[in-house]
DOKOL-33976 format. One record per residue: residue in one letter; x, y, z of N, C-alpha, C, O in turn. Coordinates in pm, whole numbers, padded with zeros to 5 digits, always signed. Layout:
REM residues N
aXYZXYZXYZXYZ ...
//
This chain:
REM residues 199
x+00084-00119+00000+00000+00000+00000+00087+00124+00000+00196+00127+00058 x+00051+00200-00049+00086+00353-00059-00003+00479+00019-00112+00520-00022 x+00057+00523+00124-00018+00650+00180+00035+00790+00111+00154+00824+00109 x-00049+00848+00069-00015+00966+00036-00061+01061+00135-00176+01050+00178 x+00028+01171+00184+00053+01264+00314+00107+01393+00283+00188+01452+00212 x+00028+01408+00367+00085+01594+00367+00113+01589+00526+00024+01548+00600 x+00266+01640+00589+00269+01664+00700+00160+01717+00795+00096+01815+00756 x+00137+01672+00898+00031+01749+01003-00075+01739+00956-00153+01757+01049 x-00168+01708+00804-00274+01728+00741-00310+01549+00855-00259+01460+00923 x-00472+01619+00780-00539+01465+00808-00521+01334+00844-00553+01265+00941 x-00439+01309+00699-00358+01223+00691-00296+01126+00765-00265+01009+00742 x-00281+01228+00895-00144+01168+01007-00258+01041+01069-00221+00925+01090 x-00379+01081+01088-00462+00972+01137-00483+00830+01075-00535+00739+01140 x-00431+00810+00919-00432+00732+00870-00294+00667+00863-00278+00549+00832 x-00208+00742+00890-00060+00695+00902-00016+00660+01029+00089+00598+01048 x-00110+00705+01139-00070+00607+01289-00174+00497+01286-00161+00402+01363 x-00278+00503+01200-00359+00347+01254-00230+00233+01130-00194+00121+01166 x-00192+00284+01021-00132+00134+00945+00001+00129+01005+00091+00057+00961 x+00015+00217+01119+00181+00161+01210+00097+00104+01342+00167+00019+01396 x-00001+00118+01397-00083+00052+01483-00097-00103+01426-00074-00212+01478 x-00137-00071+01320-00134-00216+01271-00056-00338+01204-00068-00450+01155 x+00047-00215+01241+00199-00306+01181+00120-00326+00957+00160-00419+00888 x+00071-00277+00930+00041-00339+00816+00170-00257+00732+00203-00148+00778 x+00251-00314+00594+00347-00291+00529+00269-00165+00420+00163-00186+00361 x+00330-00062+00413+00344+00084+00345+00471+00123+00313+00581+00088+00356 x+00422+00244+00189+00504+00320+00160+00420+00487+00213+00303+00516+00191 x+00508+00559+00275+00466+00668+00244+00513+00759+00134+00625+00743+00086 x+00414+00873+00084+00483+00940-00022+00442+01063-00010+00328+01075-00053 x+00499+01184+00043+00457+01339+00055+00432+01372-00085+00473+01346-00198 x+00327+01459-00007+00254+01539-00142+00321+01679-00075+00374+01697+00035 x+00295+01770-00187+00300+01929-00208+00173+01984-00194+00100+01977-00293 x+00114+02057-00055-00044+02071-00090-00007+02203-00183-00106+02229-00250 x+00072+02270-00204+00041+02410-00299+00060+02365-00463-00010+02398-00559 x+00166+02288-00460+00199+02203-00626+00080+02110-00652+00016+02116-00757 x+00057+02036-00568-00011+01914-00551+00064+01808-00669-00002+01726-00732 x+00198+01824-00683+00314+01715-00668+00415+01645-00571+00502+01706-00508 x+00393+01501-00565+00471+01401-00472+00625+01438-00480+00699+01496-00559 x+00631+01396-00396+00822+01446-00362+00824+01340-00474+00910+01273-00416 x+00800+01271-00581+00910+01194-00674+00855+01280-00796+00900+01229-00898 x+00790+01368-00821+00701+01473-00924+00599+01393-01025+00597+01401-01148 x+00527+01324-00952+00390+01282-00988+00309+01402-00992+00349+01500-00929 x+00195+01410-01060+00075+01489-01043-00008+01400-00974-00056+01297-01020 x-00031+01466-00809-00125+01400-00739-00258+01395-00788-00308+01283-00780 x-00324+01477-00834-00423+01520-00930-00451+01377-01032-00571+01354-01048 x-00402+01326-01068-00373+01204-01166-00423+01059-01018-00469+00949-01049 x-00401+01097-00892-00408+01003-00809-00558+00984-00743-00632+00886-00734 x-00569+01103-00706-00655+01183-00605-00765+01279-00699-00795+01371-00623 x-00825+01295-00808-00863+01408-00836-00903+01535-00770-00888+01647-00818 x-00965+01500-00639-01010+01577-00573-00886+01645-00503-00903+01753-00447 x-00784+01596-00504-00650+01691-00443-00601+01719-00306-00517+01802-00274 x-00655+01650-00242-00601+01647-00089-00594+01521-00063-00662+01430-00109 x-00467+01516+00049-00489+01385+00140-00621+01374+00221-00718+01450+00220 x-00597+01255+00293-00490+01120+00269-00560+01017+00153-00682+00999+00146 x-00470+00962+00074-00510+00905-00053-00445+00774+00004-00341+00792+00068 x-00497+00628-00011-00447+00491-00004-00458+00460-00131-00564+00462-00194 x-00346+00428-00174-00362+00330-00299-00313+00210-00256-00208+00204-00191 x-00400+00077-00296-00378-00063-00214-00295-00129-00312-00241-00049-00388 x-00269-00243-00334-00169-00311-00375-00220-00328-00577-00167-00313-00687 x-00312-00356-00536-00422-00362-00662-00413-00244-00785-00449-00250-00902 x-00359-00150-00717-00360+00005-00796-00518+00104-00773-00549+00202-00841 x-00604+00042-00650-00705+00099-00641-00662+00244-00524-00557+00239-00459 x-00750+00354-00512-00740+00438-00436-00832+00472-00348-00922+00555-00360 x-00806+00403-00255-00941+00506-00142-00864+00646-00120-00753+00698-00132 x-01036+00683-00067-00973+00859+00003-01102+00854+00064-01193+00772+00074 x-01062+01032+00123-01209+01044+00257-01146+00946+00339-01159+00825+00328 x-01041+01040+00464-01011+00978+00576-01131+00875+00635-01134+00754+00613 x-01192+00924+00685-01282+00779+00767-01293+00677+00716-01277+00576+00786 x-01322+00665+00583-01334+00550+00475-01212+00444+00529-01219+00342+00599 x-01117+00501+00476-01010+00470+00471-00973+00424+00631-00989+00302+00632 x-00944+00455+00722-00945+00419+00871-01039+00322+00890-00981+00228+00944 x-01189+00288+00870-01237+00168+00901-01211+00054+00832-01205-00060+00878 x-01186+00113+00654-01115+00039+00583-00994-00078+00664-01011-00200+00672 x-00886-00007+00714-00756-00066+00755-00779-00120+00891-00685-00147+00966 x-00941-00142+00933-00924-00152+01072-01018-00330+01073-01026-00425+01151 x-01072-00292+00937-01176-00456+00898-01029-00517+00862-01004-00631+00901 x-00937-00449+00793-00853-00580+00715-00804-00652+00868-00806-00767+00910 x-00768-00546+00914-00686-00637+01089-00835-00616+01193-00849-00543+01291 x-00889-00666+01159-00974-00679+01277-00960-00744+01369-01060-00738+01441 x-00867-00823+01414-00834-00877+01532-00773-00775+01672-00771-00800+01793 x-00727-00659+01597-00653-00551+01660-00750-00488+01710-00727-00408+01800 x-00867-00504+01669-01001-00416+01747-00985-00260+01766-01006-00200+01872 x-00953-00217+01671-00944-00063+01639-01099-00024+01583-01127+00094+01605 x-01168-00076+01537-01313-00038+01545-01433-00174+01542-01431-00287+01492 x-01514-00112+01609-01605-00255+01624-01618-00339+01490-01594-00294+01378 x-01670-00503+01525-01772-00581+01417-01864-00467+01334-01948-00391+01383 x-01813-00482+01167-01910-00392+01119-02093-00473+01113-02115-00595+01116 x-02173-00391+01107-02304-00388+01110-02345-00418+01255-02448-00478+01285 x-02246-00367+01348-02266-00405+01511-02337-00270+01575-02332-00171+01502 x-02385-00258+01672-02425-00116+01715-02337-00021+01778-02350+00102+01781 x-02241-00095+01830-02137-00052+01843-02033+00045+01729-01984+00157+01714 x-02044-00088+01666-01954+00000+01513-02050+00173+01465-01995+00280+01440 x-02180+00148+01465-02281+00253+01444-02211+00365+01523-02159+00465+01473 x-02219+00329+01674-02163+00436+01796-02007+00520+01717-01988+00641+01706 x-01916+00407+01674-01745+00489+01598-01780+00517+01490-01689+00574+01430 x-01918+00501+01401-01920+00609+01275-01966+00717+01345-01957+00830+01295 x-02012+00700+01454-02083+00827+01490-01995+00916+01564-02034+01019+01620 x-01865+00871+01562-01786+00989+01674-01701+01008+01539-01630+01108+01541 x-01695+00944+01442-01587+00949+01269-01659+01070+01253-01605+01176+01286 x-01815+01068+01190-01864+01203+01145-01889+01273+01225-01966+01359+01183 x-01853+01290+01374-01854+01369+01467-01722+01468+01429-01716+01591+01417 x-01642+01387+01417-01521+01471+01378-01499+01512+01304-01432+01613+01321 x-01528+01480+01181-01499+01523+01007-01572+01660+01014-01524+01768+00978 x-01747+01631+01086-01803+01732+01029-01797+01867+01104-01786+01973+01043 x-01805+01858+01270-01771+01949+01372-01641+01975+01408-01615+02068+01484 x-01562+01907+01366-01402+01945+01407-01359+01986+01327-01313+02100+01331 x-01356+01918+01230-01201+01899+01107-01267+02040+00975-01209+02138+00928 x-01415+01984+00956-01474+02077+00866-01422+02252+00939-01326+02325+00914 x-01525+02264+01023-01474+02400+01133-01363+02471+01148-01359+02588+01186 x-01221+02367+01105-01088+02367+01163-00992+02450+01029-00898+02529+01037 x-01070+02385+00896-01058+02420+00766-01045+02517+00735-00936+02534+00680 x-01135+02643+00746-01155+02815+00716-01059+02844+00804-00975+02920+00755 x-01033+02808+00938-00940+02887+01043-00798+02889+00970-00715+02972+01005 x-00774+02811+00884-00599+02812+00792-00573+02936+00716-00466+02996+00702 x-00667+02959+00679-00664+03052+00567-00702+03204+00609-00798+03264+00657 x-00557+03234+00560-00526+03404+00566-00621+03519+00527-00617+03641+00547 x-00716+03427+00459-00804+03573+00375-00957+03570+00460-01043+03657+00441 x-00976+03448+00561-01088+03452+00643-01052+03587+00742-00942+03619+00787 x-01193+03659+00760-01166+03789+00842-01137+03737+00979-01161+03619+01003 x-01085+03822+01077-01052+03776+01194-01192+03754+01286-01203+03668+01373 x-01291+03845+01249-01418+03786+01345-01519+03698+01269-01606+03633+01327 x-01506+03700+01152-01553+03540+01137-01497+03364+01195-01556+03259+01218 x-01321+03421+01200-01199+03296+01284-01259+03310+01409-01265+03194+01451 x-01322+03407+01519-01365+03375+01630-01481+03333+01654-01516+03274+01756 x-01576+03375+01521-01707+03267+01559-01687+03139+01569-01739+03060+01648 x-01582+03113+01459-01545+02931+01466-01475+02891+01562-01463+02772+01588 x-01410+02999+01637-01354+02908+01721-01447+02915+01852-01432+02830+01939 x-01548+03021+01868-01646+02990+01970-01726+02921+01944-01818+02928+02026 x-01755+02797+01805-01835+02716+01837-01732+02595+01808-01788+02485+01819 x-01596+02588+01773-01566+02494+01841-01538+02427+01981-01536+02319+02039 x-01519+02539+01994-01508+02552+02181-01639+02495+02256-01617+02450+02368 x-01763+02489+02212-01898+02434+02220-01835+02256+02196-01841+02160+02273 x-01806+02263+02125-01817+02072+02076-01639+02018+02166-01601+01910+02210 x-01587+02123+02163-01460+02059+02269-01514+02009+02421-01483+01913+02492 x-01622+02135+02437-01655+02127+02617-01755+01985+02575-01758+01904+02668 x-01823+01950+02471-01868+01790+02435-01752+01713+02476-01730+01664+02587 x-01672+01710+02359-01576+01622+02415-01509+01573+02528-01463+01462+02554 x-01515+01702+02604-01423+01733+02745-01507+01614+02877-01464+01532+02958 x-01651+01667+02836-01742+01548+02880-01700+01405+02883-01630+01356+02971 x-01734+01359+02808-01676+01264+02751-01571+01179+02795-01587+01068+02847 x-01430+01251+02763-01300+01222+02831-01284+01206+02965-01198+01137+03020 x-01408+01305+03041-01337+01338+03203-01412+01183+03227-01380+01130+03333 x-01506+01106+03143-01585+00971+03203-01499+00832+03136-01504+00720+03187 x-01421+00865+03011-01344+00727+02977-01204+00752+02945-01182+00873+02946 x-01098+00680+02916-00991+00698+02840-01018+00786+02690-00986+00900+02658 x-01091+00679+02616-01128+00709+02471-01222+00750+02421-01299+00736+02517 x-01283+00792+02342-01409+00818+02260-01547+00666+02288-01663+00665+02331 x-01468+00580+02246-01548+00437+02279-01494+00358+02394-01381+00327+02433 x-01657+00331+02449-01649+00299+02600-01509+00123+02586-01449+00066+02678 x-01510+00096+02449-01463-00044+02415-01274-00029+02454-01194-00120+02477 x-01257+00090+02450-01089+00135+02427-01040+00204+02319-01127+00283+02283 x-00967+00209+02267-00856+00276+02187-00939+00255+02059-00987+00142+02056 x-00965+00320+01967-01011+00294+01819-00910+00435+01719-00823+00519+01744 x-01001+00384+01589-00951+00449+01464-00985+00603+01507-00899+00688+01483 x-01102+00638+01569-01141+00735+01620-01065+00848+01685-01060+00964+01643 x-01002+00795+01803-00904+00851+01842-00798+00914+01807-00753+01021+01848 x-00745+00820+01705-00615+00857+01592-00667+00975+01525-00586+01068+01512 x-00792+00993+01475-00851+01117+01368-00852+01227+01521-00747+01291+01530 x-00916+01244+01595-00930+01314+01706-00772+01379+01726-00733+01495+01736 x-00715+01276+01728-00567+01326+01803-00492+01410+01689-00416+01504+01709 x-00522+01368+01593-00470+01450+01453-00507+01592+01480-00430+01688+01484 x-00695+01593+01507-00749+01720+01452-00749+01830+01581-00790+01945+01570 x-00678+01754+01743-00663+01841+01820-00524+01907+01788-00496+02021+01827 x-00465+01852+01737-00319+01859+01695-00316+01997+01670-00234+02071+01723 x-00427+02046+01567-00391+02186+01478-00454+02276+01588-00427+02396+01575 x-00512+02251+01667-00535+02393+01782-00506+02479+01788-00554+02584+01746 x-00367+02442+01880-00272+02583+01897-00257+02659+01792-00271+02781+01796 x-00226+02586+01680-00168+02713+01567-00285+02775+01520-00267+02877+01453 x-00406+02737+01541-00540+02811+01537-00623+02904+01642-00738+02947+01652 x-00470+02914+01734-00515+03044+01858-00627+02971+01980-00698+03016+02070 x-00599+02848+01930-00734+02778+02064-00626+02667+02139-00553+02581+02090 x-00654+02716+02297-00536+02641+02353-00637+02550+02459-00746+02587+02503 x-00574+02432+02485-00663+02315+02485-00652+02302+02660-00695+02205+02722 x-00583+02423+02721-00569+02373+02883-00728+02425+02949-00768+02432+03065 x-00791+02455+02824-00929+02492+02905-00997+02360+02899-01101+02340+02962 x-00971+02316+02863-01034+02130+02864-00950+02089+02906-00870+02096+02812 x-00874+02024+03025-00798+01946+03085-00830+01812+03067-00743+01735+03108 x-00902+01775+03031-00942+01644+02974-00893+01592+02828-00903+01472+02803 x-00837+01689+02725-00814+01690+02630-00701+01720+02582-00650+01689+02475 x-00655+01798+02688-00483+01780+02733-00423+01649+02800-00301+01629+02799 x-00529+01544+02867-00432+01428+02908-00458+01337+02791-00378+01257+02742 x-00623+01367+02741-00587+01242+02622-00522+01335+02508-00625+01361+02446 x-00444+01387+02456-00327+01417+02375-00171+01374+02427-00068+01330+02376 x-00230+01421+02588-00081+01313+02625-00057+01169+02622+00052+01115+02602 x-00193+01098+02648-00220+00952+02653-00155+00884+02488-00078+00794+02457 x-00243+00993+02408-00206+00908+02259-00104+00940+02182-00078+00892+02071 x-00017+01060+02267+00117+01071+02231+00255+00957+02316+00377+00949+02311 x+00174+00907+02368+00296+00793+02423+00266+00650+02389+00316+00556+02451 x+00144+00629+02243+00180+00549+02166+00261+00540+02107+00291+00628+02026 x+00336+00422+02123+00485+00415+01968+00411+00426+01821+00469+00496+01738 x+00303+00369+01787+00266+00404+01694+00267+00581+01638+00339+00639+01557 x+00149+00628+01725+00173+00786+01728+00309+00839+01725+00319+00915+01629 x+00419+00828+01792+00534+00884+01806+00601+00870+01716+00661+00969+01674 x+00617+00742+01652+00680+00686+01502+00641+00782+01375+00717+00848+01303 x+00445+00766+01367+00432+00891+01261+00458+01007+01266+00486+01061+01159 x+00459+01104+01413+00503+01168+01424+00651+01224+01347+00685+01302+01258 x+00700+01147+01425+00863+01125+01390+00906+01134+01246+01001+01200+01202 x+00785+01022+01150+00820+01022+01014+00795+01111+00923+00843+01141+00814 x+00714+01145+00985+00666+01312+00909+00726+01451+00949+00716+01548+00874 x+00779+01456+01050+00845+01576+01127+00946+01638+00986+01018+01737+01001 
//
């Protein structure tokens, strides 16, 4: 398999669950401004849609749309129990914290990058992310993880998308709950490894 990555992007959530899972990869950085691979592919040719994270499997097929892709790699090793039996109610519960995140976090998190958003439109978003953090904060202060089951694919996307905070002027010690699970899933070797490989 082939992950295609953009440092710090999305991505990273899909690049600590296939070192979670020990499964064999290549990674390959993209250029988000070129949208050419460090070997000068046109990602565009890969991905049409142009952002990570892109899997291409052994086959020459390509998933994309992080979540896809994360439950994807989590049925092939399902013994690792990174997300429930699919068609379980359980599994229902980790799509439901997946599009919890895509659509209230990560979507939300998107406009705050960009230089040409006015500065009091960046604080409406970040006062209603601050709404779905004090959710989360809930949450955390009652389990380790997102799912009452343990550690999932979930987490890995979560830990990605708290990641970009700070550099988005929102500092996470107002949820103390969300400061230990960033510390918790930073002293996975998995986490620390992608980290590391992307740094």
């Amino acid at each position: 398999m082939k992950l295609y990555f953009a440092p710090g992007a999305c991505s990273l959530a899909v690049h600590i669950v296939l070192r979670e899972l020990q499964l064999p990869f290549t990674l390959i950085r993209v250029n988000n401004q070129t949208k050419l691979t460090e070997q000068g592919e046109d990602f565009l040719q890969i991905n049409p849609k142009g952002y990570v994270a892109a899997l291409m499997l052994d086959d020459g097929q390509v998933l994309t749309e992080g979540v896809v892709i994360l439950q994807y790699l989590a049925d092939l090793s399902a013994d690792a129990r990174l997300a429930p039996v699919n068609g379980s109610w359980p599994r229902v519960r980790l799509q439901e914290w997946l599009n919890f995140i895509t659509a209230e976090l990560h979507a939300a998190c998107s406009p705050l990058f960009s230089e040409a958003m006015p500065a009091v439109a960046k604080q409406l978003l970040r006062d209603r992310l601050g709404h779905r953090l004090s959710y989360l904060s809930h949450t955390l202060q009652q389990q380790d993880y997102l799912m009452e089951q343990g550690y999932s694919v979930a987490d890995a996307y979560l830990f990605t998308v708290l990641g970009w905070l700070p550099r988005l002027g929102m500092d996470l010690d107002r949820w103390p709950a969300l400061v230990v699970f960033m510390a918790r899933l930073a002293e996975r070797p998995a986490v620390a490894a992608a980290l590391a490989a992307e740094a």
